[in-house]
Jmol script that loads the backbone (N, CA, C; Angstrom):
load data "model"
ATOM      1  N   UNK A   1      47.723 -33.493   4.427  1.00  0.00           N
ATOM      2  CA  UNK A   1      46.523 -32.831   4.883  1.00  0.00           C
ATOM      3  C   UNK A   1      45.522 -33.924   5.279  1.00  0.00           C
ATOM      4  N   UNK A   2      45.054 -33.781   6.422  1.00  0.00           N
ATOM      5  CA  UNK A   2      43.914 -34.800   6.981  1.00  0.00           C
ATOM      6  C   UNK A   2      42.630 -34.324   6.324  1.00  0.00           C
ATOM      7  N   UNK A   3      41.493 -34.959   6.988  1.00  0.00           N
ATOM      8  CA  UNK A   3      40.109 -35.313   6.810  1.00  0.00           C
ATOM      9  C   UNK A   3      39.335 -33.805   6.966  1.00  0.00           C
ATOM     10  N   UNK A   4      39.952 -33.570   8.217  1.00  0.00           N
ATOM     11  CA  UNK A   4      39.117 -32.675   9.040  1.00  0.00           C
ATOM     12  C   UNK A   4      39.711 -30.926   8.445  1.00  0.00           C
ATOM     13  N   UNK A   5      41.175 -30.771   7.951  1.00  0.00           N
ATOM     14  CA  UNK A   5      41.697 -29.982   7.150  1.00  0.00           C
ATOM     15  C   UNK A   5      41.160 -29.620   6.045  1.00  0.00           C
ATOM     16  N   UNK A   6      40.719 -30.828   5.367  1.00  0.00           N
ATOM     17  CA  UNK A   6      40.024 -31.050   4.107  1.00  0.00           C
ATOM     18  C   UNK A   6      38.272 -29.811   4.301  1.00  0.00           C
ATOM     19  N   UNK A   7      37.822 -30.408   4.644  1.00  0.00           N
ATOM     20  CA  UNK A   7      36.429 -30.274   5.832  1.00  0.00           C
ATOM     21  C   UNK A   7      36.500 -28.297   5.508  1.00  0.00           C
ATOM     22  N   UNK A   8      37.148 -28.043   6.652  1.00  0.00           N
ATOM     23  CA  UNK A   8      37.408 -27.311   7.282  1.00  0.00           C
ATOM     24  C   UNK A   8      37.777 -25.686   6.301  1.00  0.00           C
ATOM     25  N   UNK A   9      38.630 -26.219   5.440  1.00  0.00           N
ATOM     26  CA  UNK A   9      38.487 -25.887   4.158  1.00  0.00           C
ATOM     27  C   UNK A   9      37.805 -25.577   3.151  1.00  0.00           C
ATOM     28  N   UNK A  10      36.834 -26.954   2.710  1.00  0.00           N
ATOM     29  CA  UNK A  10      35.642 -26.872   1.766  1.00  0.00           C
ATOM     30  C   UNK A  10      34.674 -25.599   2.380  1.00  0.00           C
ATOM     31  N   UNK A  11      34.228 -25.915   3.926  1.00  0.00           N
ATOM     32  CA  UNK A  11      33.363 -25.115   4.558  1.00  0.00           C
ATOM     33  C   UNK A  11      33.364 -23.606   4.173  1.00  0.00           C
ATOM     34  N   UNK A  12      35.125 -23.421   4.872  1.00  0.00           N
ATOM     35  CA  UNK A  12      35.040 -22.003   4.927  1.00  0.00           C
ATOM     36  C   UNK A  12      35.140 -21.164   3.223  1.00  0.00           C
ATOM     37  N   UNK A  13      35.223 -22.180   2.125  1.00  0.00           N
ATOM     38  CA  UNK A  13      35.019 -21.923   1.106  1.00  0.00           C
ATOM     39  C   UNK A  13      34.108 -21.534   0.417  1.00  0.00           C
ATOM     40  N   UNK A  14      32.780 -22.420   1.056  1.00  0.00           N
ATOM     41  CA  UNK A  14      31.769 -22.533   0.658  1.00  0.00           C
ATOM     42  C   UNK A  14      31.186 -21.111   1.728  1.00  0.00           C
ATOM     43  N   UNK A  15      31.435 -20.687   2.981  1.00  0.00           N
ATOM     44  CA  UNK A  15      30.727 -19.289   3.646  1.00  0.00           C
ATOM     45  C   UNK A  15      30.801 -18.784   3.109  1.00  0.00           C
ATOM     46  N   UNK A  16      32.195 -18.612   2.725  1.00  0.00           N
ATOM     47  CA  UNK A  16      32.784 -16.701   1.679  1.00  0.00           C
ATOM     48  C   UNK A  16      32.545 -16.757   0.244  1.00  0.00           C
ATOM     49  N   UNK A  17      32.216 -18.006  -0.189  1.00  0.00           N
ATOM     50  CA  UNK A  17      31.616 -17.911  -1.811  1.00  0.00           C
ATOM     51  C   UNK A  17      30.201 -17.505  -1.136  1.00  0.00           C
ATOM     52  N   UNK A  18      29.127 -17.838  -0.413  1.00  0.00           N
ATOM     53  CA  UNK A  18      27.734 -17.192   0.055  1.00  0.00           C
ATOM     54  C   UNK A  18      27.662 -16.015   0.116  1.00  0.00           C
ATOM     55  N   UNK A  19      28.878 -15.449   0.929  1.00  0.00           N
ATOM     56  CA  UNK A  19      28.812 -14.288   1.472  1.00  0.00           C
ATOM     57  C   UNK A  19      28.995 -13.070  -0.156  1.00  0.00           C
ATOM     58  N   UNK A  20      30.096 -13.768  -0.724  1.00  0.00           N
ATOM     59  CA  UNK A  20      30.214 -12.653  -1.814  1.00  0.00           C
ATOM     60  C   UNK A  20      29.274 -13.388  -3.203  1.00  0.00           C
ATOM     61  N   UNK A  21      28.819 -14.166  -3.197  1.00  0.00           N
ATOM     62  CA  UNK A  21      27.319 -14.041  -4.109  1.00  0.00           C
ATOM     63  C   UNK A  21      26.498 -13.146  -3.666  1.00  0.00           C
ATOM     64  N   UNK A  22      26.116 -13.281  -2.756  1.00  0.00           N
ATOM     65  CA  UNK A  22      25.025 -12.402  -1.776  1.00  0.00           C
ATOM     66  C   UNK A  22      25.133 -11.166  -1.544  1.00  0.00           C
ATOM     67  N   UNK A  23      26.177 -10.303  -1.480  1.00  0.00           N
ATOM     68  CA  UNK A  23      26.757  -9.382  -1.435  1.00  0.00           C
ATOM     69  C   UNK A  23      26.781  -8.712  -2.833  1.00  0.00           C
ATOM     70  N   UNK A  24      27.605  -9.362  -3.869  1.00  0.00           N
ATOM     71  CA  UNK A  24      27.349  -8.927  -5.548  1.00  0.00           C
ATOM     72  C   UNK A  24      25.962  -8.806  -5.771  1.00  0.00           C
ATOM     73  N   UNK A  25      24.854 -10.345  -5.380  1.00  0.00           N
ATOM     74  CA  UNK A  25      23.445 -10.070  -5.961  1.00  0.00           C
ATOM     75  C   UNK A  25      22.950  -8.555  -5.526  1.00  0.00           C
ATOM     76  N   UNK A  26      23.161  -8.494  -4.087  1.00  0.00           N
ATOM     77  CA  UNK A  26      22.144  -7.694  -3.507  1.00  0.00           C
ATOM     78  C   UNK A  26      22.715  -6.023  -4.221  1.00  0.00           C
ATOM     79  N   UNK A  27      24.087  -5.638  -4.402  1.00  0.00           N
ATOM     80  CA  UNK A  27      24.580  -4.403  -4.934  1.00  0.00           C
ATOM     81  C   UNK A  27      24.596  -4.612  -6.670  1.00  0.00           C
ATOM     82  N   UNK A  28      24.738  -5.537  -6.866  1.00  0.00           N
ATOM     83  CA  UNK A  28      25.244  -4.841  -8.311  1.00  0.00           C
ATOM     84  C   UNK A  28      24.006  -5.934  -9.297  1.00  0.00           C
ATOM     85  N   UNK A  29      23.603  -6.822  -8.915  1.00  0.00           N
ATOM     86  CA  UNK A  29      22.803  -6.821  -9.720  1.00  0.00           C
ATOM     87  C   UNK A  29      21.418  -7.091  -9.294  1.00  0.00           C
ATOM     88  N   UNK A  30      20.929  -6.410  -8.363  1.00  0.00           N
ATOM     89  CA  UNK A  30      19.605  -5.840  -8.506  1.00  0.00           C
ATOM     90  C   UNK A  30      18.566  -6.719  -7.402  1.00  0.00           C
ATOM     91  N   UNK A  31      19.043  -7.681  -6.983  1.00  0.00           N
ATOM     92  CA  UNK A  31      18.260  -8.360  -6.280  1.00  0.00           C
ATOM     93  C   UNK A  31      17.755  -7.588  -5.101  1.00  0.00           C
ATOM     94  N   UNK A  32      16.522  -7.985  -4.609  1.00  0.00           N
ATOM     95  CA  UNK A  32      15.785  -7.502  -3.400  1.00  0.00           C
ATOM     96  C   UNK A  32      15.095  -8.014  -2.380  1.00  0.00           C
ATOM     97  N   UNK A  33      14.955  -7.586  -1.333  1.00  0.00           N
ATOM     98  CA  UNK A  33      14.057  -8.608  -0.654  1.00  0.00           C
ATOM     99  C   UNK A  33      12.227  -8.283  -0.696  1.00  0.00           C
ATOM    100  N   UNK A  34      12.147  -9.230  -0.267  1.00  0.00           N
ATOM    101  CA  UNK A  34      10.644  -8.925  -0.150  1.00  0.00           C
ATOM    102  C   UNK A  34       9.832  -7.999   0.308  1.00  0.00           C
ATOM    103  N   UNK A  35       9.967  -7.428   1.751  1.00  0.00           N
ATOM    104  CA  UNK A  35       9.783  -6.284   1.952  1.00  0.00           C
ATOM    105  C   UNK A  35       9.960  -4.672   0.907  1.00  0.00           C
ATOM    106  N   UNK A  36      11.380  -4.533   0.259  1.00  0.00           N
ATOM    107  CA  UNK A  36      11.154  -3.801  -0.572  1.00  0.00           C
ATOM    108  C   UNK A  36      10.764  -4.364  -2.095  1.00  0.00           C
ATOM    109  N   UNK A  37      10.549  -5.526  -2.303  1.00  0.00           N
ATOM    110  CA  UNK A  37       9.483  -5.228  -3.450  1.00  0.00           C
ATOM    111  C   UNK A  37       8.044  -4.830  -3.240  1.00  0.00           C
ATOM    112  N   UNK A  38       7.573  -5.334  -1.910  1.00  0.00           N
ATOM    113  CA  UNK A  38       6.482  -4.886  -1.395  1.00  0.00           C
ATOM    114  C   UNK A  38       6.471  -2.808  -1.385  1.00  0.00           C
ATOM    115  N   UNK A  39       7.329  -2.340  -0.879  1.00  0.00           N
ATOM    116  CA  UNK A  39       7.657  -1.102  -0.895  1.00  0.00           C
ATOM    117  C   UNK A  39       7.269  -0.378  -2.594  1.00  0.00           C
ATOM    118  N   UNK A  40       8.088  -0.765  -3.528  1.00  0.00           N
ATOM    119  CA  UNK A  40       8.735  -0.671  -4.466  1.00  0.00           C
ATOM    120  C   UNK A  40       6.951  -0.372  -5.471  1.00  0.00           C
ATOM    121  N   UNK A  41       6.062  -1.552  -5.489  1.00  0.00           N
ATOM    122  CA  UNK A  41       5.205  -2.096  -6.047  1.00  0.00           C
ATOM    123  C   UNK A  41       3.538  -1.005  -4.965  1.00  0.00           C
ATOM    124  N   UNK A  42       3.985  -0.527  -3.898  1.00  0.00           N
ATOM    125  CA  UNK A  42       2.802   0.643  -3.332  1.00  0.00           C
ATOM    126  C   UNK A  42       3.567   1.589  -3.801  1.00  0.00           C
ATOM    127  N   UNK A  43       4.953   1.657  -4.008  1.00  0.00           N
ATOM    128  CA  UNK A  43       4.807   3.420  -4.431  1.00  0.00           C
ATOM    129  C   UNK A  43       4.627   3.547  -5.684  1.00  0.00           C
ATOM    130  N   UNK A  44       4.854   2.131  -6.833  1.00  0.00           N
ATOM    131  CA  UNK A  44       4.053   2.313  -7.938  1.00  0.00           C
ATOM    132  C   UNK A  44       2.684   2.627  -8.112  1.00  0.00           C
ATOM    133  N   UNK A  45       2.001   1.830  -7.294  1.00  0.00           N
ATOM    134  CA  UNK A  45       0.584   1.933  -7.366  1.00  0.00           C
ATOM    135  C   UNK A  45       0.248   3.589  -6.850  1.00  0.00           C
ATOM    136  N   UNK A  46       0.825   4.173  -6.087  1.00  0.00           N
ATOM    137  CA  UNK A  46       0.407   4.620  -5.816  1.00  0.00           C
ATOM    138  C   UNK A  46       0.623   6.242  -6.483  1.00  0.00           C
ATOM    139  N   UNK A  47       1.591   6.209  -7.203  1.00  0.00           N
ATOM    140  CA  UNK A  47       2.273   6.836  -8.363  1.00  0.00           C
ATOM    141  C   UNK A  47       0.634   6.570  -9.668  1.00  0.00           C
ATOM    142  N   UNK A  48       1.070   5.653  -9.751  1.00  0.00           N
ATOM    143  CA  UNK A  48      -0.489   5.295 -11.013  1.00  0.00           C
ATOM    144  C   UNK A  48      -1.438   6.337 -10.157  1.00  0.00           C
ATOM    145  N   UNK A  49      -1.920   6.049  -9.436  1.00  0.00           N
ATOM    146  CA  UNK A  49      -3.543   6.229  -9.151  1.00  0.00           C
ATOM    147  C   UNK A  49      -3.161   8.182  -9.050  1.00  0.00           C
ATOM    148  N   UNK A  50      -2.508   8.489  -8.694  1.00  0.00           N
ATOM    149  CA  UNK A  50      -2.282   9.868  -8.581  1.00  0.00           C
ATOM    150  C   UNK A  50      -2.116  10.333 -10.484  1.00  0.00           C
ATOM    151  N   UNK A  51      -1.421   9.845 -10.741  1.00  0.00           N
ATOM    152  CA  UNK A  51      -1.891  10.429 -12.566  1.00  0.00           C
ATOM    153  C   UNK A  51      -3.054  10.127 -13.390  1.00  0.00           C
ATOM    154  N   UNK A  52      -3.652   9.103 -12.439  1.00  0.00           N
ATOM    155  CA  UNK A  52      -5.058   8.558 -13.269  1.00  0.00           C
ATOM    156  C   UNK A  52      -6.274   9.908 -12.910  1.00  0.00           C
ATOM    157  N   UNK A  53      -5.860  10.258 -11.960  1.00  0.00           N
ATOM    158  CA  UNK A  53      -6.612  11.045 -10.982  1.00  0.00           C
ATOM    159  C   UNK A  53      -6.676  12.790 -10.760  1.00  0.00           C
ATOM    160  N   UNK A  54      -5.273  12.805 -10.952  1.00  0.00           N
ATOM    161  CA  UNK A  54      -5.089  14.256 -11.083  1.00  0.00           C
ATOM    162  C   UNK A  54      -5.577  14.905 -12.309  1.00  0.00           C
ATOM    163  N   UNK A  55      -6.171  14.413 -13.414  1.00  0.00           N
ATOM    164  CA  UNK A  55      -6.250  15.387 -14.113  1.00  0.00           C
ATOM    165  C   UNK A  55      -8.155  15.448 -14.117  1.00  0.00           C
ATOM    166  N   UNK A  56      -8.790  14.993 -13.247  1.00  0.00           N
ATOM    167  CA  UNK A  56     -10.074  14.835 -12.945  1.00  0.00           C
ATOM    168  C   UNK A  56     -10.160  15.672 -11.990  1.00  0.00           C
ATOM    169  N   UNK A  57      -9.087  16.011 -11.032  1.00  0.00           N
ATOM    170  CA  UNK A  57      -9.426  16.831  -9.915  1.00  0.00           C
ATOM    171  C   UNK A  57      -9.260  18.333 -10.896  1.00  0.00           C
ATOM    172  N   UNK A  58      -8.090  18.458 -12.004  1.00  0.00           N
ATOM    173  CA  UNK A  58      -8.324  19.692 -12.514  1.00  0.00           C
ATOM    174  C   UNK A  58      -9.140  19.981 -13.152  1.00  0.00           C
ATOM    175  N   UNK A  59     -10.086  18.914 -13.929  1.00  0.00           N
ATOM    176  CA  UNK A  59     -11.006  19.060 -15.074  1.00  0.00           C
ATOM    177  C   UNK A  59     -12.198  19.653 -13.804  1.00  0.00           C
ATOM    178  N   UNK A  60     -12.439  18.872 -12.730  1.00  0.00           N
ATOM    179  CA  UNK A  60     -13.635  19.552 -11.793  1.00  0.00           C
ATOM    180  C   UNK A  60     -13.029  21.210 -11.349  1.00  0.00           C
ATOM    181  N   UNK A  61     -11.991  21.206 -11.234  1.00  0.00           N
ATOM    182  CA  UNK A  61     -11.474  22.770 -10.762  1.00  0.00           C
ATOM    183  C   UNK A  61     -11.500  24.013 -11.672  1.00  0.00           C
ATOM    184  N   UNK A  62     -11.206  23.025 -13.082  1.00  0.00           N
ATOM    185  CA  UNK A  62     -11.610  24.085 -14.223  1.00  0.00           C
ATOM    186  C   UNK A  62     -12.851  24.627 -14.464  1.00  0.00           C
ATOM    187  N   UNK A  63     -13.742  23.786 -14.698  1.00  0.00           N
ATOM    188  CA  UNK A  63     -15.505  23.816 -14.557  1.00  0.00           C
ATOM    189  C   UNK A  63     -16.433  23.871 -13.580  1.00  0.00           C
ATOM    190  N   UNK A  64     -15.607  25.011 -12.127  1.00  0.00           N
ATOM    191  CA  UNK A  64     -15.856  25.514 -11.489  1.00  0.00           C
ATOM    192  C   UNK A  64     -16.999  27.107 -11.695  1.00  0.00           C
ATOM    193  N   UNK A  65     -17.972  27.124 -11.657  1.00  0.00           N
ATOM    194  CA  UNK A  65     -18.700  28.746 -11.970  1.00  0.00           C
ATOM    195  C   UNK A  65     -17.923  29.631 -11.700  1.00  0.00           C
ATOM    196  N   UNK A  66     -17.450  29.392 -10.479  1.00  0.00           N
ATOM    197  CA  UNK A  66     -16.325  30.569  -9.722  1.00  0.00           C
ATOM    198  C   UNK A  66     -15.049  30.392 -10.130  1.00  0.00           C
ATOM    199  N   UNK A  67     -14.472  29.900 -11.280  1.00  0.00           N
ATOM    200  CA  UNK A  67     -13.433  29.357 -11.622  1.00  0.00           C
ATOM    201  C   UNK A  67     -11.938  30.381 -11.361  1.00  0.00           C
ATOM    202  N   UNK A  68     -12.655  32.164 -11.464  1.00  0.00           N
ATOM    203  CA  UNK A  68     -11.306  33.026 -11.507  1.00  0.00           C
ATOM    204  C   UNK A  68     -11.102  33.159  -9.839  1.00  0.00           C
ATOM    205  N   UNK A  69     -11.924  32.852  -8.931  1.00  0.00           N
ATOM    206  CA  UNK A  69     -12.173  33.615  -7.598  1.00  0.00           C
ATOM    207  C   UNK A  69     -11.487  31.994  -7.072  1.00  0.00           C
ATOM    208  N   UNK A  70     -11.842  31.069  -7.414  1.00  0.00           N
ATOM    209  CA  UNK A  70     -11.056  30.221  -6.349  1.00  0.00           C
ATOM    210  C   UNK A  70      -9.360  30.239  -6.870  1.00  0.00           C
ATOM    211  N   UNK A  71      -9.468  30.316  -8.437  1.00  0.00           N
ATOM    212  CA  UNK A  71      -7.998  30.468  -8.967  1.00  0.00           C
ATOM    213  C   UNK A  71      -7.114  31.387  -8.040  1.00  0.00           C
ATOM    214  N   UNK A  72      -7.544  32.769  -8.155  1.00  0.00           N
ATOM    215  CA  UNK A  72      -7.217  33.399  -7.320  1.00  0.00           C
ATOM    216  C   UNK A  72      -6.711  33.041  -5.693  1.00  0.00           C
ATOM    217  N   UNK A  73      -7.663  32.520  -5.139  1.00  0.00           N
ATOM    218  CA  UNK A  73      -7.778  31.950  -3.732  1.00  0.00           C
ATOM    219  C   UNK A  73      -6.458  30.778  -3.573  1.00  0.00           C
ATOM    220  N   UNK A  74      -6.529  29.958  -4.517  1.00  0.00           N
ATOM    221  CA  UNK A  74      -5.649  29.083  -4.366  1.00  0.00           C
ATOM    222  C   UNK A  74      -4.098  30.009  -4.933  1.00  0.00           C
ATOM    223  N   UNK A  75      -4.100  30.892  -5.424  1.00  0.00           N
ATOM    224  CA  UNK A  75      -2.825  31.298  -5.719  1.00  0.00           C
ATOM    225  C   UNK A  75      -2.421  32.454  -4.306  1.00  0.00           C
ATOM    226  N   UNK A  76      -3.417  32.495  -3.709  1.00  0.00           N
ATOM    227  CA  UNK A  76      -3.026  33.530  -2.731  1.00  0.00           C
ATOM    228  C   UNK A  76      -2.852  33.018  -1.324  1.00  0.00           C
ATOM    229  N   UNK A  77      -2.922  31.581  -1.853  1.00  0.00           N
ATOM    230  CA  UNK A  77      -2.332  30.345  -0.454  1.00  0.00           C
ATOM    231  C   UNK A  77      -0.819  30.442  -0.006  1.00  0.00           C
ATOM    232  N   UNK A  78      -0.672  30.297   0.754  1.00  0.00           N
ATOM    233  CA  UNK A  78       1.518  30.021   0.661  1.00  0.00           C
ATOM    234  C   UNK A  78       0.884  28.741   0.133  1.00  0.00           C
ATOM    235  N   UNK A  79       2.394  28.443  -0.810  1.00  0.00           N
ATOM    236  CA  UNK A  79       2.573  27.493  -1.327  1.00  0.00           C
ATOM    237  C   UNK A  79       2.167  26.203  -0.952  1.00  0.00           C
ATOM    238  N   UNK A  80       2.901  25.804   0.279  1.00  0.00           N
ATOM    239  CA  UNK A  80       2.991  24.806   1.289  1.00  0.00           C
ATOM    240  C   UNK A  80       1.033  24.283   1.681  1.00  0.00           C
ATOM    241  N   UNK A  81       0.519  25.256   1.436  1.00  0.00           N
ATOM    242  CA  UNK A  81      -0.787  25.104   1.958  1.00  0.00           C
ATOM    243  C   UNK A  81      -1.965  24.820   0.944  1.00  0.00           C
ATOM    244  N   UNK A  82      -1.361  24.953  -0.601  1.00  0.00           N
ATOM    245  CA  UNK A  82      -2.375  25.074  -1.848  1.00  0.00           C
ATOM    246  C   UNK A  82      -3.134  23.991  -2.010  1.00  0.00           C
ATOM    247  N   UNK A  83      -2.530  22.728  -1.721  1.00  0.00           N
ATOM    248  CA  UNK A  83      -3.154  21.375  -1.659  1.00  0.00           C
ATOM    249  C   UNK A  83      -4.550  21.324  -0.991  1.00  0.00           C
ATOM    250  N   UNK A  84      -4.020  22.360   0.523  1.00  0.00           N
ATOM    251  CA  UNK A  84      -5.473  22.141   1.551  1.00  0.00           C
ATOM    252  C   UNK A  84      -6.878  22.187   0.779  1.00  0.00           C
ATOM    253  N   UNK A  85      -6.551  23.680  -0.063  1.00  0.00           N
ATOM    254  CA  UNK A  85      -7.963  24.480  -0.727  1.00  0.00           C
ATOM    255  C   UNK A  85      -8.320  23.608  -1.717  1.00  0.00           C
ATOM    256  N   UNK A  86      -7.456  22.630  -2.328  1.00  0.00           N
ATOM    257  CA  UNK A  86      -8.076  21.644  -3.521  1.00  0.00           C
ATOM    258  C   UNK A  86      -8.445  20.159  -2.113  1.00  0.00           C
ATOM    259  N   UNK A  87      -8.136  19.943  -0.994  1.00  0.00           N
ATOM    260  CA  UNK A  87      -9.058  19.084  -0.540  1.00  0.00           C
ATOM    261  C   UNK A  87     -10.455  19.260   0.313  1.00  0.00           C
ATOM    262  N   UNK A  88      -9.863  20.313   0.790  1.00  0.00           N
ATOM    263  CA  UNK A  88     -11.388  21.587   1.260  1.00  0.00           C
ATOM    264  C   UNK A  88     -12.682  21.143   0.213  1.00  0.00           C
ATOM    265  N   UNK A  89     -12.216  21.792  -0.942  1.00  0.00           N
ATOM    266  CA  UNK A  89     -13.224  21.468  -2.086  1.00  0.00           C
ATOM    267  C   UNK A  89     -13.728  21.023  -2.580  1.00  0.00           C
ATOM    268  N   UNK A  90     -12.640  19.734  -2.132  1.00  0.00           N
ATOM    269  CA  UNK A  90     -13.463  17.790  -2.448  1.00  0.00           C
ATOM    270  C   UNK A  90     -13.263  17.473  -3.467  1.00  0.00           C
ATOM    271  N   UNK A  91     -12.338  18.353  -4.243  1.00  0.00           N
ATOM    272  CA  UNK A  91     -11.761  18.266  -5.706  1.00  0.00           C
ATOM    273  C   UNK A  91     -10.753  16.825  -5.664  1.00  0.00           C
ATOM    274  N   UNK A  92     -10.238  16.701  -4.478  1.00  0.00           N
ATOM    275  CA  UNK A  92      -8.941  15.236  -4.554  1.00  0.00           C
ATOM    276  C   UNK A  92      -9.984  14.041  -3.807  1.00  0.00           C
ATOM    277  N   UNK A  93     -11.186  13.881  -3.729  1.00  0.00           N
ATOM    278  CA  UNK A  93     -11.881  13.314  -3.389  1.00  0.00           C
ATOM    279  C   UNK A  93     -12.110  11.627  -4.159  1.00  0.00           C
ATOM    280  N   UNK A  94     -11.496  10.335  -3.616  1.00  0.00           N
ATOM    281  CA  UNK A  94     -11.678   9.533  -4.479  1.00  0.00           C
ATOM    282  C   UNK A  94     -12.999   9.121  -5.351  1.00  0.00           C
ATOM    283  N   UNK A  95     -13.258   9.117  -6.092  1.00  0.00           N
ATOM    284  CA  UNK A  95     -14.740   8.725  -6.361  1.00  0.00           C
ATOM    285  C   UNK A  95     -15.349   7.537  -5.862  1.00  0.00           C
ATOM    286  N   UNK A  96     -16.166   7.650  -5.564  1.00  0.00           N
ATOM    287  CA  UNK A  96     -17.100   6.743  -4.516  1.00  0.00           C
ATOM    288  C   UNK A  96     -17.381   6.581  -3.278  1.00  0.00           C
ATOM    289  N   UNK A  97     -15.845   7.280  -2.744  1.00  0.00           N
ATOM    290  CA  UNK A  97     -16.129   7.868  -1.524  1.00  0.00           C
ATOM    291  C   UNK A  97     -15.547   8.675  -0.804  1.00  0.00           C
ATOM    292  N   UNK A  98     -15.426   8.776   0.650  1.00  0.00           N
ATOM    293  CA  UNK A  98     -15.120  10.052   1.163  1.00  0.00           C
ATOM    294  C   UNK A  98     -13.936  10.491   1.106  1.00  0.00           C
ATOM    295  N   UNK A  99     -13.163   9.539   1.234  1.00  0.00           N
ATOM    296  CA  UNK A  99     -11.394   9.424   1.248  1.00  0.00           C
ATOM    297  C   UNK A  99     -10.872  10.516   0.782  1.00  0.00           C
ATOM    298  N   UNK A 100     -10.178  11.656   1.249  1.00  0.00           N
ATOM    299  CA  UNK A 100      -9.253  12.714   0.362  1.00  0.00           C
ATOM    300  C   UNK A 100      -7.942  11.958   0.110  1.00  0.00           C
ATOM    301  N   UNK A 101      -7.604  12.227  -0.924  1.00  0.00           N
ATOM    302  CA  UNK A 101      -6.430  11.507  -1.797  1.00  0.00           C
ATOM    303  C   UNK A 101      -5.380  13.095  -1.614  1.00  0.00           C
ATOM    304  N   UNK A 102      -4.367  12.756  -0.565  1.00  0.00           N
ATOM    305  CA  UNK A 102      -3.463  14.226  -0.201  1.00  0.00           C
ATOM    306  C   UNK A 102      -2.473  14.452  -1.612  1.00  0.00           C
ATOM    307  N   UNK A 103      -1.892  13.312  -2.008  1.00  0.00           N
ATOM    308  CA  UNK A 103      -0.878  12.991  -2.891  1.00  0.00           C
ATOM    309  C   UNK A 103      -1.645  13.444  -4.423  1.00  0.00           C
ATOM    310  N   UNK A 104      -3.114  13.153  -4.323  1.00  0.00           N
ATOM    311  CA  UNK A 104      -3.845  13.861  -5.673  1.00  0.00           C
ATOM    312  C   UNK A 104      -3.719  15.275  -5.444  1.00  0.00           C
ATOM    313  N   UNK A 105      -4.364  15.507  -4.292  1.00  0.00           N
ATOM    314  CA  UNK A 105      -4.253  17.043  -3.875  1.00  0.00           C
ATOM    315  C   UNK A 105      -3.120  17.976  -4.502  1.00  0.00           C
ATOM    316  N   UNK A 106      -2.390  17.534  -3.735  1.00  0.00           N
ATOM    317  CA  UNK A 106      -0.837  18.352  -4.216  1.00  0.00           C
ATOM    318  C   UNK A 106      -0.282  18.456  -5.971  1.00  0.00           C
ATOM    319  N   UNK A 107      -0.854  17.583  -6.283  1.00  0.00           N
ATOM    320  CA  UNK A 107      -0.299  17.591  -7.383  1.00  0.00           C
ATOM    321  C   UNK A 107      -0.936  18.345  -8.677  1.00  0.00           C
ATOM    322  N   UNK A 108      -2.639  17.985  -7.596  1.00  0.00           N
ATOM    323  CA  UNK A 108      -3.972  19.126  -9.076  1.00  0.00           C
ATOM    324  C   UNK A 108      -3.073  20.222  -8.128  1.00  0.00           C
ATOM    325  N   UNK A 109      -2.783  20.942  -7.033  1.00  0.00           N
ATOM    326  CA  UNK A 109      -2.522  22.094  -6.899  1.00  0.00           C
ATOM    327  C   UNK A 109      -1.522  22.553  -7.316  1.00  0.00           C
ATOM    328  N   UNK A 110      -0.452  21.806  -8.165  1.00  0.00           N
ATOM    329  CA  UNK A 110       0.789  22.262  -8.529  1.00  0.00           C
ATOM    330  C   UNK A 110      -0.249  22.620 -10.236  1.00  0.00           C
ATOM    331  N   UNK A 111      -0.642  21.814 -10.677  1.00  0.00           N
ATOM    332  CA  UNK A 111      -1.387  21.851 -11.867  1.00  0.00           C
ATOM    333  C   UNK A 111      -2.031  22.925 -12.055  1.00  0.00           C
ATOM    334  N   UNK A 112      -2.783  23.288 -11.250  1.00  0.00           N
ATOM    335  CA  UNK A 112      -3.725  24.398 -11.635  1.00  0.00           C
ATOM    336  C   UNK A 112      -3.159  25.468 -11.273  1.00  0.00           C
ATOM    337  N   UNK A 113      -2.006  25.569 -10.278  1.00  0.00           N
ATOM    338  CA  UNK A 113      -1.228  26.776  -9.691  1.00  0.00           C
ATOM    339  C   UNK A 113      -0.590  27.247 -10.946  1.00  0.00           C
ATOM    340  N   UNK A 114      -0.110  26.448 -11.947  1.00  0.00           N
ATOM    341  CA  UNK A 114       0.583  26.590 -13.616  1.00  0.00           C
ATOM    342  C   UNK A 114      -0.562  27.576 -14.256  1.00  0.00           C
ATOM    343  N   UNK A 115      -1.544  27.192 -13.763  1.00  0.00           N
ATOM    344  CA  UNK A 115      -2.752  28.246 -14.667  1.00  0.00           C
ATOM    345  C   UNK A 115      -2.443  29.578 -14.383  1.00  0.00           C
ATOM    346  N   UNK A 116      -2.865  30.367 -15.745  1.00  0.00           N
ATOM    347  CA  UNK A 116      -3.105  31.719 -16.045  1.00  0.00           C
ATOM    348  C   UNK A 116      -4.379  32.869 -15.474  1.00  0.00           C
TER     349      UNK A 116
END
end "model"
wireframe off; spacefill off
backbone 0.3
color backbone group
């Protein structure tokens, strides 16, 4: 066996050991790229801020004066639409400012839709 046999060899040894490290990391044990940790780390956050939050949009929905008449109102929404009447209301409203939070929305409306 020559020089260049030798070579030629090591190389293609060394691709397909890359290829199946890289291949094992990325399936079986967990590695990621950057982009989806970026992904991974907003839908956490953004998971947090919706449970920090939702139960402020129900505590304002509960201690509503009109509390049985919008109950009502929001139960007589189609489903698909219950969120609207809790951002209508300004109930998913971030505090401090104007921003409606849709993902709070939906979720005080699954919440309070549970009400009696």
């Amino acid at each position: 066996m020559d020089i260049r046999d030798a070579v030629k060899s090591g190389l293609t040894g060394v691709v397909l050991g890359a290829v199946i490290v890289t291949t094992i990391g990325f399936s079986a044990l967990g590695w990621k790229t950057p982009g989806e940790v970026e992904r991974l780390a907003a839908d956490r956050a953004e998971a947090a801020v919706v449970k920090v939050l939702t139960p402020i949009c129900v505590k304002q929905f509960r201690q509503q004066d009109n509390f049985a008449a919008r109950l009502a109102e929001l139960k007589d929404a189609p489903s698909w639409a219950r969120y609207q009447v809790i951002e209508k209301a300004g109930w998913a409203t971030i505090p401090g400012t104007d921003e409606t939070h849709t993902a709070v929305a939906r979720a005080c409306a699954a919440q309070v839709g549970e009400m009696s």
